[in-house]
PQR file of N, CA, C, O and H, with PARSE charges and radii, in Angstrom:
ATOM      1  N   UNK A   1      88.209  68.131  99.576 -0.4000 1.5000
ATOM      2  CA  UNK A   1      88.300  69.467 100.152 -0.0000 2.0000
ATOM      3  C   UNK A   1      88.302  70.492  99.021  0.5500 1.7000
ATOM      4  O   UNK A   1      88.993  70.349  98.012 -0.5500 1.4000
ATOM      5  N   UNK A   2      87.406  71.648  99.261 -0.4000 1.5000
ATOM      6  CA  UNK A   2      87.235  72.633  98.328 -0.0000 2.0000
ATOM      7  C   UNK A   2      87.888  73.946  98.873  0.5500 1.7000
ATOM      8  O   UNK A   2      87.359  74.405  99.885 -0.5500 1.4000
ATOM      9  H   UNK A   2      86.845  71.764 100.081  0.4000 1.0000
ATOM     10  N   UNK A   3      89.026  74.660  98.320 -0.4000 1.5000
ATOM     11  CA  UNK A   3      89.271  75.883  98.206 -0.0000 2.0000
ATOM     12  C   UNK A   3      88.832  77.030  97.680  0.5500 1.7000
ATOM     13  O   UNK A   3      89.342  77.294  96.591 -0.5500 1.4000
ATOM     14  H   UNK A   3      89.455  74.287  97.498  0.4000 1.0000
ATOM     15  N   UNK A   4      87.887  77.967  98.179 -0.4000 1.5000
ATOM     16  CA  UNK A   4      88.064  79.198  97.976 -0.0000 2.0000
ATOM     17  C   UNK A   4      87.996  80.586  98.267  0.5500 1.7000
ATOM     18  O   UNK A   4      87.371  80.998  99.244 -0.5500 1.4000
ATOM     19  H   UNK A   4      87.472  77.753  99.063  0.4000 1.0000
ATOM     20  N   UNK A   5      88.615  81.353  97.458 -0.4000 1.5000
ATOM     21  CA  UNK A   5      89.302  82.480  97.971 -0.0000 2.0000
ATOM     22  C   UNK A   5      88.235  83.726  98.390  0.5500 1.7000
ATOM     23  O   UNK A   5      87.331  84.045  97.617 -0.5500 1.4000
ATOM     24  H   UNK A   5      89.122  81.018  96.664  0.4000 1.0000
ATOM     25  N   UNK A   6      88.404  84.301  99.507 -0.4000 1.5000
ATOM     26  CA  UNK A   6      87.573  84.976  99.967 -0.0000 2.0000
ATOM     27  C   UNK A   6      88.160  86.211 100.402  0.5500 1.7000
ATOM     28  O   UNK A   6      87.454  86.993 101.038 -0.5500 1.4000
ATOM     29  H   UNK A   6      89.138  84.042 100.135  0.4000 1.0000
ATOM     30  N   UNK A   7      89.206  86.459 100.180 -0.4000 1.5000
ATOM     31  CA  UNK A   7      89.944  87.860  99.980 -0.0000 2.0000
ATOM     32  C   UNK A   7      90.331  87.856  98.807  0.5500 1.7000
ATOM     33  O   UNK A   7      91.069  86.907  98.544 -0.5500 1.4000
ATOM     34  H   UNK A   7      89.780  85.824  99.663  0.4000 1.0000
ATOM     35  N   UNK A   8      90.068  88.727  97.781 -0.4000 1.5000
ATOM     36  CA  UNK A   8      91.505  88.368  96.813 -0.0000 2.0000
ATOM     37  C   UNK A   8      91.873  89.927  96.541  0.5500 1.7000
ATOM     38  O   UNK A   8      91.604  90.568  95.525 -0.5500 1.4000
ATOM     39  H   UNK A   8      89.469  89.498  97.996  0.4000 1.0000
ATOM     40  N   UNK A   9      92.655  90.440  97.874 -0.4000 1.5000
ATOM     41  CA  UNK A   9      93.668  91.474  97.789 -0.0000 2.0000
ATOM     42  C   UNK A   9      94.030  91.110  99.186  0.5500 1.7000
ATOM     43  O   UNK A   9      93.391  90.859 100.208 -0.5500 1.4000
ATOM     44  H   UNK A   9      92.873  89.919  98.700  0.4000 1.0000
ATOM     45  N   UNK A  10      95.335  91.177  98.844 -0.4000 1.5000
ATOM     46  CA  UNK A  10      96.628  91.503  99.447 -0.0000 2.0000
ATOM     47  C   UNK A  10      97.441  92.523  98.982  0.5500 1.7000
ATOM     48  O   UNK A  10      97.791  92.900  97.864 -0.5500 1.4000
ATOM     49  H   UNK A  10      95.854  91.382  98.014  0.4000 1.0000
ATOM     50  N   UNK A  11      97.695  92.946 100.353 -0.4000 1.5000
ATOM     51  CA  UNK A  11      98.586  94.142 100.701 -0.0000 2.0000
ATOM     52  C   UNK A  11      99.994  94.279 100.997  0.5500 1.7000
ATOM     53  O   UNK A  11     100.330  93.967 102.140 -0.5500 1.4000
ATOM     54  H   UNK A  11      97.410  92.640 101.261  0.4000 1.0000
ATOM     55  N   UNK A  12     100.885  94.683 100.195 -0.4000 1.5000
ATOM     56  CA  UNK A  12     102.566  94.413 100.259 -0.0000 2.0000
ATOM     57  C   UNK A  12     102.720  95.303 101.454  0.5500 1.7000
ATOM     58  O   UNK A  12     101.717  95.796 101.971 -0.5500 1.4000
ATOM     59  H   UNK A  12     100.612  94.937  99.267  0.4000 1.0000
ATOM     60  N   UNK A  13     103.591  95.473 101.791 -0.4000 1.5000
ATOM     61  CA  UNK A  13     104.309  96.358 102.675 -0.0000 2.0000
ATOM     62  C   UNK A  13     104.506  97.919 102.615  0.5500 1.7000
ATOM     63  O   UNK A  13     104.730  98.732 103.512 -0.5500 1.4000
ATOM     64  H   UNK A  13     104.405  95.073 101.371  0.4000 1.0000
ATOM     65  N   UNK A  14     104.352  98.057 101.302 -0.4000 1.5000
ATOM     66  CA  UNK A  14     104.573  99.145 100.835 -0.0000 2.0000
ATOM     67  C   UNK A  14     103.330 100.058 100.768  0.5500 1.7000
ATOM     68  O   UNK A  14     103.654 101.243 100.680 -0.5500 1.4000
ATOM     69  H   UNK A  14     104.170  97.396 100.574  0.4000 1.0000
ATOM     70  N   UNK A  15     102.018  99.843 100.784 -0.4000 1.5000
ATOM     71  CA  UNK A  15     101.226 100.485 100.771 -0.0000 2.0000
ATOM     72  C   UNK A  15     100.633 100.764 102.187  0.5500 1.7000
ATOM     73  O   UNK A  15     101.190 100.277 103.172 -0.5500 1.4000
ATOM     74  H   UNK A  15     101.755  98.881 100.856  0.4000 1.0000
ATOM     75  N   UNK A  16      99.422 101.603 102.323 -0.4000 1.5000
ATOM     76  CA  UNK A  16      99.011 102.073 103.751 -0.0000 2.0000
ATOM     77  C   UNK A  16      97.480 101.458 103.572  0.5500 1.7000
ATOM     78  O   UNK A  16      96.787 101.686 102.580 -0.5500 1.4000
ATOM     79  H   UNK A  16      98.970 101.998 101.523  0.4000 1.0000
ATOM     80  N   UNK A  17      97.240 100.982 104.227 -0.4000 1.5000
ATOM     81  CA  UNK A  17      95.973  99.840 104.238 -0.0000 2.0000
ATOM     82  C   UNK A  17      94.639 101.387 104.851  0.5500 1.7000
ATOM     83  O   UNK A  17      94.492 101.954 105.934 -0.5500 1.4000
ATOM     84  H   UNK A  17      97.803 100.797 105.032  0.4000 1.0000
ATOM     85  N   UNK A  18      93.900 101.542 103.396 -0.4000 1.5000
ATOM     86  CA  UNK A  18      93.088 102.527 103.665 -0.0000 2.0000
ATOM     87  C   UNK A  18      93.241 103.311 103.076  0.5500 1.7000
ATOM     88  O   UNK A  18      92.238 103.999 102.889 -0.5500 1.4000
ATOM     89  H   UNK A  18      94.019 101.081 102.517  0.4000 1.0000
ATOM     90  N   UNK A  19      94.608 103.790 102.347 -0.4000 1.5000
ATOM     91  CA  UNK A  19      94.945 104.993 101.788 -0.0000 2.0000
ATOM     92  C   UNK A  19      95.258 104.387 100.180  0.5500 1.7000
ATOM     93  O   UNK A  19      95.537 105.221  99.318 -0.5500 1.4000
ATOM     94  H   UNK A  19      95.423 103.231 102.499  0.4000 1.0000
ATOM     95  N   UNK A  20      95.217 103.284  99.900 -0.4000 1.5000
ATOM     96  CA  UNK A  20      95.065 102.961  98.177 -0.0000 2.0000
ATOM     97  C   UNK A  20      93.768 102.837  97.931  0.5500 1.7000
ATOM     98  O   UNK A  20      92.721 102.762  98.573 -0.5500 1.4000
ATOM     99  H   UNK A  20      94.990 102.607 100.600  0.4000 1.0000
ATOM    100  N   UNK A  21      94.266 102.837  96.375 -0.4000 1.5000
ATOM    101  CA  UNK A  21      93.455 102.476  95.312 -0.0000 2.0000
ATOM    102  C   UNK A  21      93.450 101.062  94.635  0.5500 1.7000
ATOM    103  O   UNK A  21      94.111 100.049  94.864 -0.5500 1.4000
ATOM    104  H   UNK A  21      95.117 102.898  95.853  0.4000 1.0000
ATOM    105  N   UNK A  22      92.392 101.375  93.648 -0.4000 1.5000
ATOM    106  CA  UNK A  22      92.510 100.172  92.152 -0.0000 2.0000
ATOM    107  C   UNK A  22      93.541 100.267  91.432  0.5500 1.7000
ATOM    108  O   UNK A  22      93.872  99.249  90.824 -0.5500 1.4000
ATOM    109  H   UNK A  22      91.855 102.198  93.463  0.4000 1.0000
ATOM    110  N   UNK A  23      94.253 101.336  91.294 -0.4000 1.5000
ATOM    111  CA  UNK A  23      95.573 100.922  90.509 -0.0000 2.0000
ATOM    112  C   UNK A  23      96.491 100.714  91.351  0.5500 1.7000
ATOM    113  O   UNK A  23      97.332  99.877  91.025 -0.5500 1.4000
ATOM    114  H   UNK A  23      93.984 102.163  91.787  0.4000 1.0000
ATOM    115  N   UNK A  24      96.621 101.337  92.577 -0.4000 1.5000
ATOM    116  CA  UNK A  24      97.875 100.308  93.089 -0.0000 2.0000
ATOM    117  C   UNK A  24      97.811  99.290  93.773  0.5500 1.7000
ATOM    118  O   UNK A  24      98.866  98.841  94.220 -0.5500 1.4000
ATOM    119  H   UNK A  24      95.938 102.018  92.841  0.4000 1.0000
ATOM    120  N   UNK A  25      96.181  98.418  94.146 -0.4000 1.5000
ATOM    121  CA  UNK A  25      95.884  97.248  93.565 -0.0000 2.0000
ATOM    122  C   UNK A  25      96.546  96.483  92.651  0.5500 1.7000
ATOM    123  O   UNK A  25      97.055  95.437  93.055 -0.5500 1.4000
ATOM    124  H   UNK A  25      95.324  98.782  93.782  0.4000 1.0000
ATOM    125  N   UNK A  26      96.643  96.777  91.539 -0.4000 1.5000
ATOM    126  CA  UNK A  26      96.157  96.061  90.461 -0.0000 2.0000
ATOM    127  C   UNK A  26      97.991  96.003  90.494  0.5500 1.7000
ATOM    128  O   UNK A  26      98.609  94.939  90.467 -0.5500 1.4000
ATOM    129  H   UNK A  26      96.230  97.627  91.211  0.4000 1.0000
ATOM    130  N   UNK A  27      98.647  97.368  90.556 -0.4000 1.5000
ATOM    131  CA  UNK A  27     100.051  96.743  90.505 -0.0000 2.0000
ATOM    132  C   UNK A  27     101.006  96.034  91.990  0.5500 1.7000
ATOM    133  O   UNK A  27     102.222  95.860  92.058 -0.5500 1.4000
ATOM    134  H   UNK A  27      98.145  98.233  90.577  0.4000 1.0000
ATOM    135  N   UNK A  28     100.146  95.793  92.854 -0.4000 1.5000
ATOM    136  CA  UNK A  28     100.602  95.020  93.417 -0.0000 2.0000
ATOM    137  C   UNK A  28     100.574  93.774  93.840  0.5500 1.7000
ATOM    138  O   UNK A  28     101.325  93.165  94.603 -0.5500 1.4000
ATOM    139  H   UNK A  28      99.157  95.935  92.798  0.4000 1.0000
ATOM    140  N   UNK A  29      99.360  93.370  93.099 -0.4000 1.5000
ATOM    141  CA  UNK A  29      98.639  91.838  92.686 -0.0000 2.0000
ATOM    142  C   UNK A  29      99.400  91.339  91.873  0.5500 1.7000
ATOM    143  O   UNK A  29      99.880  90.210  91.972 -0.5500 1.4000
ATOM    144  H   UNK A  29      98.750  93.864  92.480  0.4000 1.0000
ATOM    145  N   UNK A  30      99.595  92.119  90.983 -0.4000 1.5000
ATOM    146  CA  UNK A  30     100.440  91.675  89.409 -0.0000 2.0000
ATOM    147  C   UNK A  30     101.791  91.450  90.029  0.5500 1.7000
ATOM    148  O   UNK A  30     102.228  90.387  89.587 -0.5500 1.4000
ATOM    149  H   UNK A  30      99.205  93.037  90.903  0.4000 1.0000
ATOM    150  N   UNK A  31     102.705  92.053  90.938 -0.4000 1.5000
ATOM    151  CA  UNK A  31     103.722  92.160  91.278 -0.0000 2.0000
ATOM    152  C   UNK A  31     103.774  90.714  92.388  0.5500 1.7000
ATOM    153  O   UNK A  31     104.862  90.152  92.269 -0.5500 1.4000
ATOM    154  H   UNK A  31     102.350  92.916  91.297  0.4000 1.0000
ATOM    155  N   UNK A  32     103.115  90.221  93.116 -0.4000 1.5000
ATOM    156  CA  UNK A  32     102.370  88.843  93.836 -0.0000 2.0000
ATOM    157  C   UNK A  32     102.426  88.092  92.892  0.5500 1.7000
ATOM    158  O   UNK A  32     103.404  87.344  92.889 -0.5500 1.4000
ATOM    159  H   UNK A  32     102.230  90.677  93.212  0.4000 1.0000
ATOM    160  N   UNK A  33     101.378  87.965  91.656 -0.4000 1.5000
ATOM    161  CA  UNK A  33     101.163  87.216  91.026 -0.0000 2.0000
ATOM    162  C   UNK A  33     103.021  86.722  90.163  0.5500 1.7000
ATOM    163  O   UNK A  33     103.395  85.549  90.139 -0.5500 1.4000
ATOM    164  H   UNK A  33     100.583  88.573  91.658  0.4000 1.0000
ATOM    165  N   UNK A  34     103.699  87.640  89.694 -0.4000 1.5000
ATOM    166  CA  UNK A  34     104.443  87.269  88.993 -0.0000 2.0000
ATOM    167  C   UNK A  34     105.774  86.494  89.788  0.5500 1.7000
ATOM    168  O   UNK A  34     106.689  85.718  89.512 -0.5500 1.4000
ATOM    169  H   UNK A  34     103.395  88.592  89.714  0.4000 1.0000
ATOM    170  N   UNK A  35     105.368  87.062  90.662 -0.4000 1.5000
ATOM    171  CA  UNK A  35     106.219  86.142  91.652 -0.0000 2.0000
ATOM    172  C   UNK A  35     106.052  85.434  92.517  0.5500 1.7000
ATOM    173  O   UNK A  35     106.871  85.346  93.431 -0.5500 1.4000
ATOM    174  H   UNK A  35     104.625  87.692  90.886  0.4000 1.0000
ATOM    175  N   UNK A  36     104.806  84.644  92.464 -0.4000 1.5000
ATOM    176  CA  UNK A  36     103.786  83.700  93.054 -0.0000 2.0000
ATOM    177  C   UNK A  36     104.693  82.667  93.657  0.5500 1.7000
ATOM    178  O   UNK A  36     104.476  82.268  94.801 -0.5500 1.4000
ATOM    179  H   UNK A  36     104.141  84.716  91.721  0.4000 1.0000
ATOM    180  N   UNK A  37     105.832  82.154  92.852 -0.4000 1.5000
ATOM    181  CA  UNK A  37     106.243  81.067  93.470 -0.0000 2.0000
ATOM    182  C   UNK A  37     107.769  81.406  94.327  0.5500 1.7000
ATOM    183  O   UNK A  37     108.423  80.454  94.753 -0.5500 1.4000
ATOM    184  H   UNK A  37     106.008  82.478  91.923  0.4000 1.0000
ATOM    185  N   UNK A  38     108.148  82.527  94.483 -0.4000 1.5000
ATOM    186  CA  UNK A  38     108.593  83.031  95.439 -0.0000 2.0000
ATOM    187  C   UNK A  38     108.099  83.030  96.639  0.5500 1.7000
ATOM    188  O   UNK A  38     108.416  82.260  97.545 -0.5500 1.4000
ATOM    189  H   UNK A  38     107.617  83.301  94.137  0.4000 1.0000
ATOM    190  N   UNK A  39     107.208  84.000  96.685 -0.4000 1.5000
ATOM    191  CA  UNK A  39     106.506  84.609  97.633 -0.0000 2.0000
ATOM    192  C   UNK A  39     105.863  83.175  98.568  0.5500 1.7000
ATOM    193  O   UNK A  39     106.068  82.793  99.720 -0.5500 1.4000
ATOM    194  H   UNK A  39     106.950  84.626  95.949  0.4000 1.0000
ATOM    195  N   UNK A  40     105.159  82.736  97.634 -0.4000 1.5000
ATOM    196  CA  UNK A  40     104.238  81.935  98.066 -0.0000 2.0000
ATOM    197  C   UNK A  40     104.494  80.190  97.997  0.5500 1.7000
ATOM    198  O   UNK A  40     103.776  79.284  98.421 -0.5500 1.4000
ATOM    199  H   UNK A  40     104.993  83.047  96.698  0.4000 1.0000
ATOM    200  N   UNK A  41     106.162  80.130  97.098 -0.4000 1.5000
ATOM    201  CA  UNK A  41     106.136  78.300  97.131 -0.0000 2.0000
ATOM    202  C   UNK A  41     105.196  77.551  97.134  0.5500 1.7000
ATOM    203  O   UNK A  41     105.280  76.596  97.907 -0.5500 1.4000
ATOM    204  H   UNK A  41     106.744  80.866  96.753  0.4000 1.0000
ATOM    205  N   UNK A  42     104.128  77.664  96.408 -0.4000 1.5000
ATOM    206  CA  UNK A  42     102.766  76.580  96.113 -0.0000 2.0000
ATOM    207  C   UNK A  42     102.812  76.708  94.457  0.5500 1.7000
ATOM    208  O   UNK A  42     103.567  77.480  93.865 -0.5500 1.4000
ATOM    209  H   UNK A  42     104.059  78.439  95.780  0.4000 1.0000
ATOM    210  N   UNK A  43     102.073  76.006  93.957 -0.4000 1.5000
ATOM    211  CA  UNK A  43     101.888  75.924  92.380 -0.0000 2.0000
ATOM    212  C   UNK A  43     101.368  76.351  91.908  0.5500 1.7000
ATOM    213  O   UNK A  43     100.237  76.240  92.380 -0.5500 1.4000
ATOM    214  H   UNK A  43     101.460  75.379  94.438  0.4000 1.0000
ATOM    215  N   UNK A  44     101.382  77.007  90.959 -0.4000 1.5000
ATOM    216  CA  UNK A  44     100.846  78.114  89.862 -0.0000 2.0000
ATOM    217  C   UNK A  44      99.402  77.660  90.180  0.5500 1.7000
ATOM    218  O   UNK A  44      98.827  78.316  91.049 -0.5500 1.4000
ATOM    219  H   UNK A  44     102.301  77.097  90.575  0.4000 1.0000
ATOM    220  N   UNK A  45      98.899  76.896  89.752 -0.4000 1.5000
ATOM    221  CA  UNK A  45      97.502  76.838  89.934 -0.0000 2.0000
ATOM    222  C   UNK A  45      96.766  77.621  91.521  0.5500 1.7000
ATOM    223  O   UNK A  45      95.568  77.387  91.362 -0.5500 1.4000
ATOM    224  H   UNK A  45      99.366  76.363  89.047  0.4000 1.0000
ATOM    225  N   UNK A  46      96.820  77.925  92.061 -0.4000 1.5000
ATOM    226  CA  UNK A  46      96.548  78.347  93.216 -0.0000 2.0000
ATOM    227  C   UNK A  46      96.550  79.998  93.187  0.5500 1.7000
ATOM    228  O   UNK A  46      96.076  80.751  94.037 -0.5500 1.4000
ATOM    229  H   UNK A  46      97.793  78.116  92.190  0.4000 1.0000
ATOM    230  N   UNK A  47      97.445  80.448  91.553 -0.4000 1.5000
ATOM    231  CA  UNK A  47      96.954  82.009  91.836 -0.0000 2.0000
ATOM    232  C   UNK A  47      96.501  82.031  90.719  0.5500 1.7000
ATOM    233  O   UNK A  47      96.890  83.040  90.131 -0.5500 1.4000
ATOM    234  H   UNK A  47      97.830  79.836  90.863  0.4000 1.0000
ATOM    235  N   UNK A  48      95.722  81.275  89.994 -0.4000 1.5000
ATOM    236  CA  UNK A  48      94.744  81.216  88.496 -0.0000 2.0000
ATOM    237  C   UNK A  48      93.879  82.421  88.773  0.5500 1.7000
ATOM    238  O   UNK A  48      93.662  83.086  87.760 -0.5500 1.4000
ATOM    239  H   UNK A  48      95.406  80.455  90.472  0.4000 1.0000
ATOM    240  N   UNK A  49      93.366  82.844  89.808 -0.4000 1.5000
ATOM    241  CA  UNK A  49      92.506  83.521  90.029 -0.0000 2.0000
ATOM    242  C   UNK A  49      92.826  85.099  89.673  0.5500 1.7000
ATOM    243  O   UNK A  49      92.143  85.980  89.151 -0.5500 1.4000
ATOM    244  H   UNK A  49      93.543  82.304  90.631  0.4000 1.0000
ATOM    245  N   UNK A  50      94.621  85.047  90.363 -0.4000 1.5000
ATOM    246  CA  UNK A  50      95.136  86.661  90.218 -0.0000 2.0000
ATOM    247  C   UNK A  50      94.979  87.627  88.952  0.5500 1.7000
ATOM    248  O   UNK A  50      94.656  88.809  89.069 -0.5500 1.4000
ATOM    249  H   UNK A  50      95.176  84.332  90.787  0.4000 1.0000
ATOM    250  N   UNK A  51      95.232  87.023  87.771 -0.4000 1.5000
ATOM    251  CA  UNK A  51      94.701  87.939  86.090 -0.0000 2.0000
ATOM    252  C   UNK A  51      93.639  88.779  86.024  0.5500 1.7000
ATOM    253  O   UNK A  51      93.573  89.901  85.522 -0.5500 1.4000
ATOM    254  H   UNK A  51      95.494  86.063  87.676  0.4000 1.0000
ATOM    255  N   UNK A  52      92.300  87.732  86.922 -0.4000 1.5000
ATOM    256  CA  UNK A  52      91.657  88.542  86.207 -0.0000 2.0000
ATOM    257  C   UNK A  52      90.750  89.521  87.583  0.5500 1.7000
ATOM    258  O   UNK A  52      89.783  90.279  87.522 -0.5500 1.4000
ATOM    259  H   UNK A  52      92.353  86.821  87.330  0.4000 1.0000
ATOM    260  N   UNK A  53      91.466  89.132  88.551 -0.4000 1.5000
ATOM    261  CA  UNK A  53      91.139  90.612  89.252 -0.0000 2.0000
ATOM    262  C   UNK A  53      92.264  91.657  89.362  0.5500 1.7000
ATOM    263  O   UNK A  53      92.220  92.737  89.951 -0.5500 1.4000
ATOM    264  H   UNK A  53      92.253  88.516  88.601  0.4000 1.0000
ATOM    265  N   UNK A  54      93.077  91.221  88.811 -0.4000 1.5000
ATOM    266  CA  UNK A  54      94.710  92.370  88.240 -0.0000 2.0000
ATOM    267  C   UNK A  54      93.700  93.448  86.953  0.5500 1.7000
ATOM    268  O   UNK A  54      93.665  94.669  86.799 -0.5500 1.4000
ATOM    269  H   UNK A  54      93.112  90.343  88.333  0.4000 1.0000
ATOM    270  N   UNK A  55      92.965  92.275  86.198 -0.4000 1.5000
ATOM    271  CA  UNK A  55      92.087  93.248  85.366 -0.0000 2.0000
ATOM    272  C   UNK A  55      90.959  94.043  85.642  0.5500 1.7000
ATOM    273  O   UNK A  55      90.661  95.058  85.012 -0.5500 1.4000
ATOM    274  H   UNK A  55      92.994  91.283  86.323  0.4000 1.0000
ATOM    275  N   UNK A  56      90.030  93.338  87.060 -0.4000 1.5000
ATOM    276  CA  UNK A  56      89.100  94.029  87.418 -0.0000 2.0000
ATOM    277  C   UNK A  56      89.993  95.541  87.876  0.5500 1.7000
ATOM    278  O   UNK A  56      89.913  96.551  87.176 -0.5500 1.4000
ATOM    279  H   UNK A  56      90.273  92.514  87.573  0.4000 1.0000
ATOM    280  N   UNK A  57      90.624  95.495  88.839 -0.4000 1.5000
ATOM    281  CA  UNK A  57      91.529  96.539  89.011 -0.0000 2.0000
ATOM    282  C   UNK A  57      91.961  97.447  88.477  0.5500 1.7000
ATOM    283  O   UNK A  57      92.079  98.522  89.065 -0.5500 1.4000
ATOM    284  H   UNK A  57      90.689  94.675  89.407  0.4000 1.0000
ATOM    285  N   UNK A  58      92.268  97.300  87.400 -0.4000 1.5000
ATOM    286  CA  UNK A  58      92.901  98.461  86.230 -0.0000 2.0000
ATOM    287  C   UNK A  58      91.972  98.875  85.908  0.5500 1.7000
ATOM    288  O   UNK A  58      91.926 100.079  86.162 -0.5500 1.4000
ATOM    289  H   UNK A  58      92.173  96.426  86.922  0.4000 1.0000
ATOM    290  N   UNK A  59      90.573  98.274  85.144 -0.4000 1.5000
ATOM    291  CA  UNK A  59      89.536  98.622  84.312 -0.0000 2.0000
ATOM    292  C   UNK A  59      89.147 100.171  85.431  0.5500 1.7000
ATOM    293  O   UNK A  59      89.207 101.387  85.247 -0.5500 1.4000
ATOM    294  H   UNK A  59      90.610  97.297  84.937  0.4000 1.0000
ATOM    295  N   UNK A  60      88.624  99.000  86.961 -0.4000 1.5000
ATOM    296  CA  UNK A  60      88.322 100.203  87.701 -0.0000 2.0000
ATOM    297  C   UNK A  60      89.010 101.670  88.144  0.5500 1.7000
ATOM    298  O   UNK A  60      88.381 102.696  88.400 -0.5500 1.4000
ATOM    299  H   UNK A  60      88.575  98.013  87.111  0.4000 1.0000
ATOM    300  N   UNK A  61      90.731 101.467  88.171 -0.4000 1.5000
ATOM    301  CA  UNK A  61      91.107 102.572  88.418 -0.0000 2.0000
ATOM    302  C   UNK A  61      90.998 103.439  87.361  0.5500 1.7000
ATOM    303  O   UNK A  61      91.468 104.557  87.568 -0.5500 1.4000
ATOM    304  H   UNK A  61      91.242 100.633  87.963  0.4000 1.0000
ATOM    305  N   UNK A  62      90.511 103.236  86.293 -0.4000 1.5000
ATOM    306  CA  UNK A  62      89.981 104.298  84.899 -0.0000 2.0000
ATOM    307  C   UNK A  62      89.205 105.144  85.333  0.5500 1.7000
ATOM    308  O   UNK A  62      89.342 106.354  85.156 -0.5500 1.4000
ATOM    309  H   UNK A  62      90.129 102.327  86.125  0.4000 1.0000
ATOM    310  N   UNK A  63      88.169 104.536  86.042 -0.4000 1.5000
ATOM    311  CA  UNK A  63      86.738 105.204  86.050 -0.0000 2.0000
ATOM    312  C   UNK A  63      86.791 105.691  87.479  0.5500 1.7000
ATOM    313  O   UNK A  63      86.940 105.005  88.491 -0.5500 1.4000
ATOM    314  H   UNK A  63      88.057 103.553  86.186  0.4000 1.0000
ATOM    315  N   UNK A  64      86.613 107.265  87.359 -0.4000 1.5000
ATOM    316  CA  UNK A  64      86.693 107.865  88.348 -0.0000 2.0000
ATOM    317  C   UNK A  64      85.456 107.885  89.526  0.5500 1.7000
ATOM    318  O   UNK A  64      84.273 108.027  89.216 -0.5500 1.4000
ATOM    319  H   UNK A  64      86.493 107.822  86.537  0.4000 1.0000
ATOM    320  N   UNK A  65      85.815 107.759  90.580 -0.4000 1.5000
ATOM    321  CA  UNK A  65      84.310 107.809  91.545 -0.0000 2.0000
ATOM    322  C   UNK A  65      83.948 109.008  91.793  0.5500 1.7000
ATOM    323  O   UNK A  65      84.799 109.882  91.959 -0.5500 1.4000
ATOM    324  H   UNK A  65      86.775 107.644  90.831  0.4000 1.0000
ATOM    325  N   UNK A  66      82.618 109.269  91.864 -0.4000 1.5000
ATOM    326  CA  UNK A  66      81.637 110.645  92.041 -0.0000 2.0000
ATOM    327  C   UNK A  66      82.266 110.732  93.770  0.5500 1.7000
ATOM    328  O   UNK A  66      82.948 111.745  93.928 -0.5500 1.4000
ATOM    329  H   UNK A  66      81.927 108.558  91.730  0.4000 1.0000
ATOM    330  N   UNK A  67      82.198 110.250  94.468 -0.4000 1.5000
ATOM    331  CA  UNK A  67      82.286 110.498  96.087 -0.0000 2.0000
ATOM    332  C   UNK A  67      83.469 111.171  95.935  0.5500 1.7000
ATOM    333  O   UNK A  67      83.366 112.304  96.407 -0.5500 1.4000
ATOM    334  H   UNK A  67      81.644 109.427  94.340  0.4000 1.0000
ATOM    335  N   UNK A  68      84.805 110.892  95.361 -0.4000 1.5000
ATOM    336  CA  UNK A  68      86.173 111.430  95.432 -0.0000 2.0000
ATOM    337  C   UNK A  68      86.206 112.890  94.448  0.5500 1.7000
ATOM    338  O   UNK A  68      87.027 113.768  94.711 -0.5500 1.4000
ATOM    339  H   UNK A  68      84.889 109.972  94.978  0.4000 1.0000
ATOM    340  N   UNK A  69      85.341 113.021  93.433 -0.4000 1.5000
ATOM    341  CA  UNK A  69      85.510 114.045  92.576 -0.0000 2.0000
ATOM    342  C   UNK A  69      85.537 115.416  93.252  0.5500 1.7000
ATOM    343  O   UNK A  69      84.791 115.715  94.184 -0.5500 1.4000
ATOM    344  H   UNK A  69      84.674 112.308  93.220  0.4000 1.0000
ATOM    345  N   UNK A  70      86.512 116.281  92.678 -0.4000 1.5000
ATOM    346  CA  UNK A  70      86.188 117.698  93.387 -0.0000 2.0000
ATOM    347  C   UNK A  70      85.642 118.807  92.795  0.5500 1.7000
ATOM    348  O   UNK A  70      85.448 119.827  93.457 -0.5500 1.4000
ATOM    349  H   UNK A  70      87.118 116.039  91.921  0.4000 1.0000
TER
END
């Protein structure tokens, strides 16, 4: 059996689904990720994936989008 991930964002409680961004993305992945085995009781291997879209995330909330600019 092959796993893979076909969402990789999740949404805490705290945010409004529609009304974020890439950075508070990125810090609430990281905030998931670091507490992976809380949250989630499975084995580290299973959020290998979280780093490096914690990084796609940040990189992107740098770069501002033309549609949002005023």
């Amino acid at each position: 059996m092959t796993t893979k991930v076909l969402v990789n964002y999740i949404q805490t409680t705290d945010g409004i689904i529609g009304q974020s961004g890439y950075g508070e993305w990125a810090r609430e992945l990281q905030q998931l990720y670091d507490d992976r085995l809380v949250y989630f009781g499975m084995s580290e291997g299973w959020a290998d994936w979280m780093p490096q879209a914690i990084q796609e995330y940040q990189k992107k909330s740098q770069v501002p989008l033309p549609a949002f600019a005023r």
